[in-house]
C-alpha atoms as one frame of an Amber mdcrd trajectory, in Angstrom:
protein
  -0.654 -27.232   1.131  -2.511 -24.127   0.012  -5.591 -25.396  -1.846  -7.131
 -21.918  -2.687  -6.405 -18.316  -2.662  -7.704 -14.700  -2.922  -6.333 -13.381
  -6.056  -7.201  -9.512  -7.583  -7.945  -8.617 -10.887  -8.239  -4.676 -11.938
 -12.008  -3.769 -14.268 -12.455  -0.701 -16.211 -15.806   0.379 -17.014 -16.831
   3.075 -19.343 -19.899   5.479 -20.118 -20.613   8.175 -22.119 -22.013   9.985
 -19.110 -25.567   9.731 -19.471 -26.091   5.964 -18.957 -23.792   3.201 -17.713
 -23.384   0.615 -19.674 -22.654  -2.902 -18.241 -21.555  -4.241 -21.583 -18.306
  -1.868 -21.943 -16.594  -3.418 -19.024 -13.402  -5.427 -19.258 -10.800  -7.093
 -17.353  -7.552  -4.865 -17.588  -4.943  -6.564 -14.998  -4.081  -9.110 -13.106
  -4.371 -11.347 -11.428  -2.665  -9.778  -8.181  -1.850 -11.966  -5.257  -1.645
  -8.462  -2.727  -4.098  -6.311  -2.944  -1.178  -3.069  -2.700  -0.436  -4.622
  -6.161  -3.961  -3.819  -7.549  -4.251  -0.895  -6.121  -1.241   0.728  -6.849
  -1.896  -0.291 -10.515  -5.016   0.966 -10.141  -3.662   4.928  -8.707  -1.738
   4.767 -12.018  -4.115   4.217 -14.229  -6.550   6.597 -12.812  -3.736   9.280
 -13.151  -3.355   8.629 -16.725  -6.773   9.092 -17.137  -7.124  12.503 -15.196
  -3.801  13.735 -17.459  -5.793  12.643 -20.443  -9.245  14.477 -19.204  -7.265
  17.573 -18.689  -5.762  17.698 -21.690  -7.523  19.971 -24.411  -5.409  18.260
 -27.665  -7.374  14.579 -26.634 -10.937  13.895 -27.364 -12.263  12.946 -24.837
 -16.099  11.146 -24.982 -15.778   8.647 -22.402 -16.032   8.493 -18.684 -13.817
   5.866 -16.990 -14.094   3.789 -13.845 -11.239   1.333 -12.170 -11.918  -1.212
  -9.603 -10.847  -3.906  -8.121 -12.835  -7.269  -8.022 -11.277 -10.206  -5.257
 -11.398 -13.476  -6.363 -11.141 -16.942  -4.806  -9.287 -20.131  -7.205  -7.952
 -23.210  -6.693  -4.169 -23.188  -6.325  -3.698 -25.535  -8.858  -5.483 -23.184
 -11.881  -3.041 -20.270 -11.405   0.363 -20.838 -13.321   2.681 -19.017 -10.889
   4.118 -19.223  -7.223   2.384 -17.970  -4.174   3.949 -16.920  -1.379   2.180
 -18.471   1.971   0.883 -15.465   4.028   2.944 -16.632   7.268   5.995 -17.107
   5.875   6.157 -13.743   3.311   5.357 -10.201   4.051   6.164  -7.096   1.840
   7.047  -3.831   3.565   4.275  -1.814   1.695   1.989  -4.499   3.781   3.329
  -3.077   6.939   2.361  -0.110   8.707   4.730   2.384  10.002   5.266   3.106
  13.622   7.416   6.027  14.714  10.333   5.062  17.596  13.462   6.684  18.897
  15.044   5.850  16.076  12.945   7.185  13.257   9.636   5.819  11.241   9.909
   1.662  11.521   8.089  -1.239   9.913   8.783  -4.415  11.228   9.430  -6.843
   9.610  10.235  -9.597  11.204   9.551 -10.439  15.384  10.050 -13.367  17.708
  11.314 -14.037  20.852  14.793 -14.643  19.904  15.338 -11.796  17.442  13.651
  -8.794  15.028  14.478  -7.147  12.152  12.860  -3.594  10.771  13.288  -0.767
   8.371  14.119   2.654  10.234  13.569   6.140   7.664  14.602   9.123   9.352
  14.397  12.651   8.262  16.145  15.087  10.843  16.784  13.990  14.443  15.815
  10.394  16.800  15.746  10.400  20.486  18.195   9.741  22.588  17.487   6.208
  24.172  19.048   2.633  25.535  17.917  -0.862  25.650  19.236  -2.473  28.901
  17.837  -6.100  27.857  18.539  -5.517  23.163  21.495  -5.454  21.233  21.005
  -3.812  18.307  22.836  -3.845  14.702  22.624  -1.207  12.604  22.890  -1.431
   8.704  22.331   1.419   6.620  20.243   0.684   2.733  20.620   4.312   1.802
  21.814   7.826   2.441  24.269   9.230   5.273  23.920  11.157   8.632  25.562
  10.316  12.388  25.340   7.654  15.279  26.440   8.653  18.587  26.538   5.936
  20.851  27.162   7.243  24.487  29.653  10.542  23.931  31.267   9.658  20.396
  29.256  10.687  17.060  30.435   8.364  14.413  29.814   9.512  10.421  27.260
   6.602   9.173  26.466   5.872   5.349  25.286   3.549   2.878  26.791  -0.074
   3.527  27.899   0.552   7.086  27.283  -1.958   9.964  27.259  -1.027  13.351
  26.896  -2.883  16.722  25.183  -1.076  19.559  25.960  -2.929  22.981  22.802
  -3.141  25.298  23.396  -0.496  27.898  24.615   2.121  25.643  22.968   5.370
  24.868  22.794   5.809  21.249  20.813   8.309  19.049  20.759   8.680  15.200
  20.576  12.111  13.397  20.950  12.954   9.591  21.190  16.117   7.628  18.728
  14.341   4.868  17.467  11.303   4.833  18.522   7.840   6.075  17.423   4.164
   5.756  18.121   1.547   7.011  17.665  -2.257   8.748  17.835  -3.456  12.397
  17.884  -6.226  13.988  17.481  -6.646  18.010  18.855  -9.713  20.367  16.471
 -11.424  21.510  13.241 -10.121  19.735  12.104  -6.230  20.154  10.585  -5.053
  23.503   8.902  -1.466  23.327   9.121  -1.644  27.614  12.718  -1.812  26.793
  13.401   1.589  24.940  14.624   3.637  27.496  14.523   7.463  26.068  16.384
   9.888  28.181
């Protein structure tokens, strides 16, 4: 049972730019559960605000400041569903690593299996996993999978099982997405480039 957690609520302040005042400050948005949530609300805004600065047709008098205040409640006083931290992630949580096959978040690792989000612009590296199976399935765009001397057309909606043993490589003419999953769980030791 969760019995409190760290929400995130997005401030504005304002000042005429010789004095800040206190007293002009006010609760925009929120609450936020992630703190990517603020913050990305919080890029936005300030973007508005620099268009608006820019612009000679507004008037202008104000200087503006967003942040981002963390705050701890009680489970019970928030009227919405939270996601336990060890059971949920979101990919814009997770930081990229680049592999053989591309740019990858994981997303999901055990023992038994893993699952991750490949991009790839251009060409991955040549490479086998003599202890993974891999499936392939590709979220978005098109390109090619060779797996050992055949090159296979791959695109959105396509599934593909790469046998442990096999030399396999992706390459794409744009861009391509998409989600693996390894048997058992991934093993860096066990990407084999060539």
């Amino acid at each position: 049972m969760i019995k409190a957690i760290e929400i995130y609520e997005l401030y504005k302040s304002t000042w005429n730019g010789d004095e800040y005042e206190p007293s002009r400050e006010s609760r925009i948005a929120g609450p936020f559960t992630k703190m990517y949530k603020a913050e990305r609300e919080k890029r936005r805004l300030e973007g508005e605000e620099e268009i608006k600065r820019n612009n000679p047709k507004e008037k202008w008098k104000d200087y503006v400041r967003f942040y981002i205040k963390p705050k701890l409640v009680r489970a019970e006083d928030i009227d919405y569903k939270v996601r336990p931290n060890k059971l949920f992630r979101h990919i814009e949580e997770i930081k990229p690593l680049e592999d053989a096959c591309g740019s990858i978040k994981e997303l999901y690792s055990s023992e038994n299996m893993s699952l991750a989000y490949v991009s790839l612009s251009g060409k991955g590296k040549k490479h086998k996993h003599n202890i993974m199976e891999e499936v392939y399935f590709v979220t978005k765009g098109e390109g090619y999978l060779t797996i050992e001397s055949n090159t296979y057309n791959i695109e959105e909606g396509d599934t593909i099982s790469i046998p442990k043993g096999s030399w396999h490589s992706l390459a794409t003419d744009k861009s391509l997405e998409l989600i693996v999953a390894t048997y058992p769980g991934f093993d860096r030791d066990d990407v084999i480039l060539d």
